[in-house]
C-alpha positions, -999 to +999 in steps of 0.1 A: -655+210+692-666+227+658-638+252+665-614+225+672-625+204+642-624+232+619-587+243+631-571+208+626-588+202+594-569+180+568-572+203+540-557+240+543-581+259+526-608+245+551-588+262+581-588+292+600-570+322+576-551+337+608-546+328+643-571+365+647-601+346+631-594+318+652-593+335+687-629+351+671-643+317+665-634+304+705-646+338+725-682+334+698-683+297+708-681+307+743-709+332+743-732+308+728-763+297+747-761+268+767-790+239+777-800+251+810-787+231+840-789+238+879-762+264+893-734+242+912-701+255+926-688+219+916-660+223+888-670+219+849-674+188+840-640+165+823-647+165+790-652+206+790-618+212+810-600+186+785-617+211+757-604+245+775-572+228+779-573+217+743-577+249+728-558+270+755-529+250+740-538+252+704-541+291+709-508+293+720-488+273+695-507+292+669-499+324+679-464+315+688-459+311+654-478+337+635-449+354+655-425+333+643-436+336+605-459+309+593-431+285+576-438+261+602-481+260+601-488+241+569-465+214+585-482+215+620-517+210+597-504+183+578-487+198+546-446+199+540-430+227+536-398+235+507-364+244+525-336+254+511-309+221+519-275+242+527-242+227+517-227+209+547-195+219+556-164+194+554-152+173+584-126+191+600-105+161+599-099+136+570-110+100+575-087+076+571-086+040+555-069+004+555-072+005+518-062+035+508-030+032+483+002+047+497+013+079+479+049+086+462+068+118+470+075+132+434+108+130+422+131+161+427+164+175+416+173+169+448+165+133+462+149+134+496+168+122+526+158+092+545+147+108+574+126+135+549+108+108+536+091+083+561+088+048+550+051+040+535+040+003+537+034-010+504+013-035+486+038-056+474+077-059+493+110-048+481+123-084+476+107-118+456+092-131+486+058-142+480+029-121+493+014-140+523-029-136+512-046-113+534-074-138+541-067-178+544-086-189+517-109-221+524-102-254+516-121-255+483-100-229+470-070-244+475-079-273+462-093-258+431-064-237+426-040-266+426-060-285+402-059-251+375-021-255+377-014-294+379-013-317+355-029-349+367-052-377+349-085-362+342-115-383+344-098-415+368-122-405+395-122-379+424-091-366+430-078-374+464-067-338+485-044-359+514-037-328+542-007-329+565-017-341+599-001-319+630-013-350+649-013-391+636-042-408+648-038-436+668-036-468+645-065-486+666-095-493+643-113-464+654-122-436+631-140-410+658-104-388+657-108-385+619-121-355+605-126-337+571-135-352+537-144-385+534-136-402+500-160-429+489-149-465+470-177-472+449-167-481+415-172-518+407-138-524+383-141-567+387-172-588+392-167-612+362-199-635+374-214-609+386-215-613+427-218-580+439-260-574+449-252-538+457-237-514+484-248-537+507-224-563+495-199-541+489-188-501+494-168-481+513-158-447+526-123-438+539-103-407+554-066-400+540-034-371+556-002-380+557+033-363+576+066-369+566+068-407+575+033-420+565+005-423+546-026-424+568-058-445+563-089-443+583-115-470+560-152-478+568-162-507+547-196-521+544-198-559+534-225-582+541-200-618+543-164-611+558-142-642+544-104-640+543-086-676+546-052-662+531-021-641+541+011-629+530+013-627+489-020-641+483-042-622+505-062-606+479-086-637+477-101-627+502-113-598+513-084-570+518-078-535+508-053-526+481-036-495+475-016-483+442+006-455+439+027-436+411+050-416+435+065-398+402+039-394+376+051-362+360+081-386+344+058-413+330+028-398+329+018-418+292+037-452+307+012-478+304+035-502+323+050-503+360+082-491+369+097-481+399+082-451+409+047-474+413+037-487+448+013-514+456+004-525+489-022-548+505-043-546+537-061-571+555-082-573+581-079-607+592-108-631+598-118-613+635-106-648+652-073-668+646-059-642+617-052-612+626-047-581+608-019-578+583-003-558+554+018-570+524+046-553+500+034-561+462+051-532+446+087-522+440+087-553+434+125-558+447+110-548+479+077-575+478+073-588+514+052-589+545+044-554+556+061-555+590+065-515+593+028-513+582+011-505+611-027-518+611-055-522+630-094-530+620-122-539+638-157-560+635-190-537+628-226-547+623-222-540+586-185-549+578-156-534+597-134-503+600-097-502+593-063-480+602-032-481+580-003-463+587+020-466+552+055-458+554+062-436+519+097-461+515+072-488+512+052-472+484+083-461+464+085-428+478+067-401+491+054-378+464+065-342+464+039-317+483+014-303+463+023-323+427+000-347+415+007-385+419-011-417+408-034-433+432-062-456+435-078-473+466-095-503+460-114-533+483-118-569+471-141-591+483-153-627+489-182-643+499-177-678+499-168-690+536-137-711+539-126-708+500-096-685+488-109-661+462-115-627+444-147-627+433-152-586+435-132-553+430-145-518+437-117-489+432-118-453+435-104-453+398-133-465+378-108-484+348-087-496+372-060-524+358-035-539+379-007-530+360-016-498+340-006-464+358-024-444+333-058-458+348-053-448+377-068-417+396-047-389+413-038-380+451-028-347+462-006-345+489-014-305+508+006-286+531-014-264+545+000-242+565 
């Protein structure tokens, strides 16, 4: 064991000097005295054998490589040795890459035939066609990258992003087949006695898209007393949904006054028993008349109820072009006296709404995205 130790000790210099003074320490060890014990035939006991073993092993590795030179020893004891690193030799073949930028053949006296030259892919084609992006950039971007470019009324509220629908929902009073952003009507724009006791009274959330025909509403509205007692012209005394558009803002986009371009239609959701839900034609005002191609739909919920508009674009003034910025606000009115015809309160998405100033308005952003 004192051999053993001695051999695998941590620090060089306290190690055997060659594998000769090693083999001198074992066969001395061996011929030391031993306690006396009876003479048995049985085998030595395990702990000896595992010894023997031990150092039979030990005596063989060691000598292996004194043969071998002694590079390897310091690291089999614990230290590292210095090696030379050698220069790897290059791949035999060159790696390629999806990024790599094709090369041009240099010009020559003589141009190259068509068949000399193959054709190389390039980053950009031959003709004006835009470049399709390599990667379909997320929602956020798009939206953020139309905003750098359009000019549309800063500080009127959230901009409305309105995405083409492969699919029109079913005009039933049921949001589940809605998805995507959810706009919120919040901003209290007419409360002159101050009526409104908070979200509770009054709020709401809504979903917009649109296809070629329509403009698509899906409206949650939380409201604590459901009155409406009016219809046709006058439903805005009670409670209703009212929506204002400025289908061409880019041509009056300073005009404080309506004009043709400018849209305004109302939404009602009935009274849940004898009246049922209707829409009316404010604005163009030569076409001001019961909605009748409005499709709508709403239904009752513990806190208020849900609505579902389809708006044909003719009945707004037009559909706006893809991807400009238009005027738009969506606004609910409410009342809360049962069985009397009034507005009491107005919450918009526009904070400084005004009836009949398009410059108050906020913005809607009609996306292709394809």
């Amino acid at each position: 064991e004192r051999v053993l130790e001695r051999a695998l000790a941590k620090e060089p210099v306290k190690r055997y000097r060659s594998c000769g003074e090693f083999v001198s320490a074992l066969e001395k060890a061996a011929l030391l005295p031993r306690p006396a014990r009876p003479v048995t035939s049985a085998p030595p006991p395990k702990r000896t054998r595992l010894w023997l073993g031990v150092a039979g092993i030990l005596l063989v590795v060691l000598c292996a490589v004194a043969l071998g030179g002694i590079l390897a020893l310091p690291t089999l004891f614990g230290e590292t040795p210095t090696v030379q690193p050698t220069t790897p030799s290059p791949p035999t073949t060159e790696p390629t890459s999806t990024h790599t930028a094709p090369s041009h053949p240099t010009p020559t006296a003589t141009p190259p035939t068509p068949t000399a030259v193959p054709t190389i892919p390039t980053a950009m084609p031959p003709t004006d066609t835009p470049v399709p992006a390599t990667e379909t950039p997320s929602f956020a971007d798009r939206e953020e990258a139309l905003l750098k470019t359009l000019r549309h009324r800063e500080g009127n509220g959230d901009v409305i992003f309105a995405y083409q629908l492969q699919t029109p929902p079913m005009i039933d009073g049921r949001l589940d087949e809605w998805t995507g952003y959810v706009y919120e009507i919040a901003h209290e724009v007419h409360d002159p006695e101050g009526n409104r006791s908070g979200q509770s009274d009054l709020y709401g959330l809504f979903y917009t898209g649109w296809d070629v025909d329509n403009l698509y509403l899906g409206i949650e509205v939380t409201d604590d007393v459901h009155v409406q007692v009016r219809s046709g012209t006058l439903l805005y005394e009670g409670d209703d949904v009212e929506i204002q558009i400025d289908a061409d803002l880019s041509s009056d986009f300073h005009d404080s006054s309506l004009s043709s371009d400018d849209g305004q239609v109302g939404l009602s959701a009935g009274d849940f028993g004898s009246r049922g839900p209707e829409a009316y034609i404010w604005l163009p005002a030569n076409r001001e008349q019961p909605g009748t191609m409005i499709a709508v739909a709403a239904r009752e919920t513990g806190s208020g109820y849900t609505l579902e508009a389809a708006i044909p674009w003719w009945t707004l003034g037009g559909r706006p072009p893809v991807e400009t910025a238009a005027g738009f606000c969506l606004s609910l009115g409410d009342n809360d006296l049962p069985g009397t015809a009034k507005q009491q309160t107005m919450i918009s998405t526009a904070p400084a709404r005004k009836w009949g100033d398009p410059t108050t308005w906020g913005t809607l952003i009609l996306v292709d995205w394809r």
